[in-house]
VEXMAR-583494 format. One record per residue (C-alpha): residue number from 0; residue in one letter; x negated, y, z. Coordinates in steps of 0.1 Angstrom, whole numbers, plus 5000, padded with zeros to 4 digits. Each point is the difference from the previous one (the first is absolute). Layout:
BEGIN
     n   res     xx     yy     zz
   NUM     A      X      Y      Z
...
! end
This chain:
BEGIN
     n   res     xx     yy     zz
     0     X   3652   5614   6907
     1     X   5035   5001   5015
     2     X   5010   5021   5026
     3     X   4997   4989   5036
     4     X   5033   5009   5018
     5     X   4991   5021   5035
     6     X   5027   4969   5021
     7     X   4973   4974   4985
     8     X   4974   4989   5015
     9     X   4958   4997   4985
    10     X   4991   4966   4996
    11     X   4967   5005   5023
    12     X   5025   5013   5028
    13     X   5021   4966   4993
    14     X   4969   4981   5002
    15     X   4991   5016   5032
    16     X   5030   4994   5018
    17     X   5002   4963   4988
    18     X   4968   4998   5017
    19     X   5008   5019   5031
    20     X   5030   4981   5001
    21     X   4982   4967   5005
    22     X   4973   5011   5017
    23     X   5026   5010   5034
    24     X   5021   4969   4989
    25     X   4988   4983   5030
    26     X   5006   5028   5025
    27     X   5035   5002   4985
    28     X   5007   4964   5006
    29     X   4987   4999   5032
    30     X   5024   5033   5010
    31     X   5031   4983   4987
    32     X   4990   4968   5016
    33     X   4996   5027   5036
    34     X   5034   5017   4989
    35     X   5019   4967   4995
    36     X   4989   4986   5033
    37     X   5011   5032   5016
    38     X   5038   4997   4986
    39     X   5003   4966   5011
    40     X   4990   5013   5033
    41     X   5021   5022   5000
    42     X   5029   4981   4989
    43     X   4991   4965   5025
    44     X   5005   5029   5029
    45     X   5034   5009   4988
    46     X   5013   4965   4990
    47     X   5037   5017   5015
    48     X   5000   5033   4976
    49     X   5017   4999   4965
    50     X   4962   4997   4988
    51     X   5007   4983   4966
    52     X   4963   4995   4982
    53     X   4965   5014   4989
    54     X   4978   4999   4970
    55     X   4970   5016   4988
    56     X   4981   5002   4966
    57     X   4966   5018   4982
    58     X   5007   5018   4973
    59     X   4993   4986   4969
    60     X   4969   5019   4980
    61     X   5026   5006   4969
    62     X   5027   5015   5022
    63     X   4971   5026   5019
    64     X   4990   5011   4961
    65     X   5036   5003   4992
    66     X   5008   5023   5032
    67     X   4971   5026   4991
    68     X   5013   4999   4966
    69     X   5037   5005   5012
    70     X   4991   5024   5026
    71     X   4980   5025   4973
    72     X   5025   4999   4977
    73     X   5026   5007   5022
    74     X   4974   5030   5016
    75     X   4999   5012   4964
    76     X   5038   5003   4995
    77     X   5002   5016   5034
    78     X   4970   5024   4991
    79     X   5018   5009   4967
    80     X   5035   5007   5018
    81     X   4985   5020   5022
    82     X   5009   4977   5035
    83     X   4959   4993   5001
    84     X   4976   5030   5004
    85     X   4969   4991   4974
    86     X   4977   5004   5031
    87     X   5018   4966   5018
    88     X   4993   4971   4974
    89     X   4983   4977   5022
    90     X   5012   4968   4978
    91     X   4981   5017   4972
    92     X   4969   5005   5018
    93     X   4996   4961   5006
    94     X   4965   4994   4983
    95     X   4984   4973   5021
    96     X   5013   4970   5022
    97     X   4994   5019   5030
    98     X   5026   5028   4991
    99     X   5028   4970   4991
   100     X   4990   4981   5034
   101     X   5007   5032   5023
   102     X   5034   5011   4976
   103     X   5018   4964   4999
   104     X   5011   4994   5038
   105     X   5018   4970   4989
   106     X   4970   4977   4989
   107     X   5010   4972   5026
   108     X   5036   5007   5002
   109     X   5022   4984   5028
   110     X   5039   4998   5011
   111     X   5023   4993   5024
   112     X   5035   4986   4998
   113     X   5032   5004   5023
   114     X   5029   4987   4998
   115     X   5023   5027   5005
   116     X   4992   5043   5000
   117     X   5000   5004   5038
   118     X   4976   4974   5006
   119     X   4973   5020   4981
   120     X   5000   5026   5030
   121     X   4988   4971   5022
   122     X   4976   4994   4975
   123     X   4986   5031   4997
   124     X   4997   5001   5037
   125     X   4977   4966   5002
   126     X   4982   5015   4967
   127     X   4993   5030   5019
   128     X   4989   4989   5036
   129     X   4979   4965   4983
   130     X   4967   5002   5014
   131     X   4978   4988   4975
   132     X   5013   5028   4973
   133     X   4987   5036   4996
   134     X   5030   5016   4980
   135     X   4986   5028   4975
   136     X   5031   5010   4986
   137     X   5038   4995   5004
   138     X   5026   5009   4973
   139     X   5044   4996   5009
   140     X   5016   4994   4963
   141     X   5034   5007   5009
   142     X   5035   5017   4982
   143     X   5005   5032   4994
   144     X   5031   4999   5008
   145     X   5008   5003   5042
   146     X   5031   4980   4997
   147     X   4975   4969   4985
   148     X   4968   5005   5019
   149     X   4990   4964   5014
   150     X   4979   5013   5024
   151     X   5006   5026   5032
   152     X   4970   5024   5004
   153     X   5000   4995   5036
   154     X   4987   4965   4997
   155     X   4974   5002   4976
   156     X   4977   5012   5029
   157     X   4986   5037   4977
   158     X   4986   5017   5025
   159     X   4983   4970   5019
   160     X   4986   4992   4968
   161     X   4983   5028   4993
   162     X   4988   5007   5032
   163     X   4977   4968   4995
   164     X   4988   5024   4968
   165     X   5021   4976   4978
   166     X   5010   5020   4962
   167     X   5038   4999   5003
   168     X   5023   5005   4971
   169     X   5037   4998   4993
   170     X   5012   4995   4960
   171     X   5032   4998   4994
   172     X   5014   4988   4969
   173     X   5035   4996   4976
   174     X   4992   4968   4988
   175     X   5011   4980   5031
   176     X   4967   4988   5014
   177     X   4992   4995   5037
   178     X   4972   4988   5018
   179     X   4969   5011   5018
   180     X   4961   4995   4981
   181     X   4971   5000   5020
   182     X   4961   5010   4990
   183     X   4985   4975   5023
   184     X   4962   4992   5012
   185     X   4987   4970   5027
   186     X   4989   5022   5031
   187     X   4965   5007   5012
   188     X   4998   4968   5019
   189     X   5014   4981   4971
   190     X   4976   5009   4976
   191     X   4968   4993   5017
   192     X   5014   4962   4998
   193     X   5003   4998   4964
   194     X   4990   5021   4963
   195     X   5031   5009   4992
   196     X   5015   5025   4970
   197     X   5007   5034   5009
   198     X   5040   4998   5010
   199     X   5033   4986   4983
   200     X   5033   5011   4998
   201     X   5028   4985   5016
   202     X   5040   5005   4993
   203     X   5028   4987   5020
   204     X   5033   4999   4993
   205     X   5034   4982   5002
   206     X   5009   4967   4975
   207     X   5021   5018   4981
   208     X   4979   5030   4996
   209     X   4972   4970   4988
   210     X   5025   4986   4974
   211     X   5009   5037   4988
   212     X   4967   5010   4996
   213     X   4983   4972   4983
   214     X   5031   5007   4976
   215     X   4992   5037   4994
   216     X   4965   4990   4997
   217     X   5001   4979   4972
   218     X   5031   5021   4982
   219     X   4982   5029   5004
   220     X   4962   4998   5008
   221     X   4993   4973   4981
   222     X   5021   5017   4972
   223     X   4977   5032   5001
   224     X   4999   5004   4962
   225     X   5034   5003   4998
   226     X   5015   5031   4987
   227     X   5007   5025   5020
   228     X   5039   5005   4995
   229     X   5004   4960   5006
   230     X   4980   5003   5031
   231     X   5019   5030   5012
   232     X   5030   4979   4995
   233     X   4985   4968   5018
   234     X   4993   5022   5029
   235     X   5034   5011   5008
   236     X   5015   4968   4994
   237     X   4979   4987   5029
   238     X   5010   5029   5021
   239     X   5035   4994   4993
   240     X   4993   4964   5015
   241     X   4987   5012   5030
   242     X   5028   5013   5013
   243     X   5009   4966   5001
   244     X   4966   4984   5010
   245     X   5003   5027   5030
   246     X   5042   4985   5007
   247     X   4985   4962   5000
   248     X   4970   5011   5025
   249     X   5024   5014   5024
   250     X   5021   4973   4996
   251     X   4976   4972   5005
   252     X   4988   5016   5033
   253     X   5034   5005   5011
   254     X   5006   4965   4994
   255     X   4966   4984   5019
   256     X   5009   5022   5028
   257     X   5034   4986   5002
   258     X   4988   4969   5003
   259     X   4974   5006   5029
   260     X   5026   5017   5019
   261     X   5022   4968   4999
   262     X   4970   4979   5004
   263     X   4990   5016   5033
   264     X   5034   5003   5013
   265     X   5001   4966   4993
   266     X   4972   4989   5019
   267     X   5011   5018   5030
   268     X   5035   4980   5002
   269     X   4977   4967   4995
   270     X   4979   5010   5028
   271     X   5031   5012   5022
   272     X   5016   4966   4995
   273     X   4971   4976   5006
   274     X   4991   5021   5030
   275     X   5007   4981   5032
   276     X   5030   5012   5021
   277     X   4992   5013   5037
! end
């Protein structure tokens, strides 16, 4: 009998996900259904903010089994470099449906588009004070770097936040990313209306963040299996790029805020010269 690798998982713990899985399919659907009418809300209310879009998905059953399987290995690696003390492998203690549903926040998994960087503070802001969500967790994915940090610490509302007993957490990165993910769950009154799944994750970010991501993901995600070096090499080619990403953001708002300057000093003239004289 071949040897099962430690990353792999049984075939009775598949099986009982599978069923798990579609045994809370319903609740999920009903949740993303909740989450989706919520971001409409949310963006009817602010029909004059650089809100660009929403979307929301379940995650498929082969992407969940692929995670657990990504997430042990990569425990592994971490365990055998020494980053990972043997005592904290909770991907390799998944043995039933139960652990996997209370590990993967991202089951129902949501996001948020803006047209331009600085419009994802307003957004945050509306996230943050909407009625109908209990926030659980909220993580700032910003630069390293001061002199490309999208987003100003003062307005990302930290200590309010976790006042309310909200998990706050800060992660900054070289790779060029920015945007702000959510753990999200319907309130108390919310969920006496409807079953729904436990939470779902939302991310919101700027267009161009969207584009650069989905990118990313699928050169370097998607291409997991790739060696090493290669991916190494991928990696700082994209963070060579966003430097530029960060140059066209800044530009873009600079632009759009242009442009409502003159369209407001604008108005005022028309207003000024149709008023009647005394």
């Amino acid at each position: 009998m071949p040897r099962r690798h430690p990353e792999s998982i049984s075939t009775s713990l598949e099986l009982e996900i599978r069923k798990g899985f579609s045994d809370n399919l319903k609740l999920m659907e009903n949740l993303k259904l909740w989450a989706d009418n919520s971001m409409s809300e949310i963006m009817l209310n602010n029909s004059e903010k650089h809100f660009y879009s929403h979307k929301s998905r379940i995650k498929q059953i082969s992407s969940v089994l692929l995670k657990i399987k990504e997430k042990r290995l990569d425990q592994l690696k971490k365990i055998k470099s020494g980053e990972l003390k043997k005592e904290h492998p909770k991907w390799l203690e998944i043995d039933s449906f139960k652990k996997a549903k209370d590990m993967i926040e991202d089951w129902v998994g949501c996001r948020m588009i803006t047209h331009t960087y600085d419009a994802i503070i307003e957004l945050h802001h509306e996230i943050t004070e909407y009625p109908r969500f209990h926030l659980q967790t909220v993580t700032i994915h910003d630069a390293k770097e001061e002199n490309r940090k999208q987003f100003k610490v003062s307005d990302l509302r930290r200590e309010w936040l976790e006042k309310q007993g909200i998990y706050y957490e800060e992660k900054p990165n070289s790779k060029g990313y920015s945007g702000i993910h959510y753990i999200i769950s319907p309130n108390i009154e919310e969920s006496k209306k409807c079953h729904f799944f436990q939470r779902f994750e939302l991310q919101i970010r700027s267009l161009l963040q969207e584009t650069w991501a989905e990118i990313q993901h699928q050169a370097i995600y998607k291409g997991r299996r790739m060696p090493d070096s290669v991916k190494e090499a991928t990696n700082e080619s994209f963070e060579l790029l966003s430097g530029m990403l960060y140059q066209c953001d800044q530009a873009f708002s600079t632009l759009i805020k242009k442009h409502e300057i003159w369209e407001n000093s604008s108005g005022s003239r028309a207003a000024t010269s149709t008023s009647p004289r005394s």
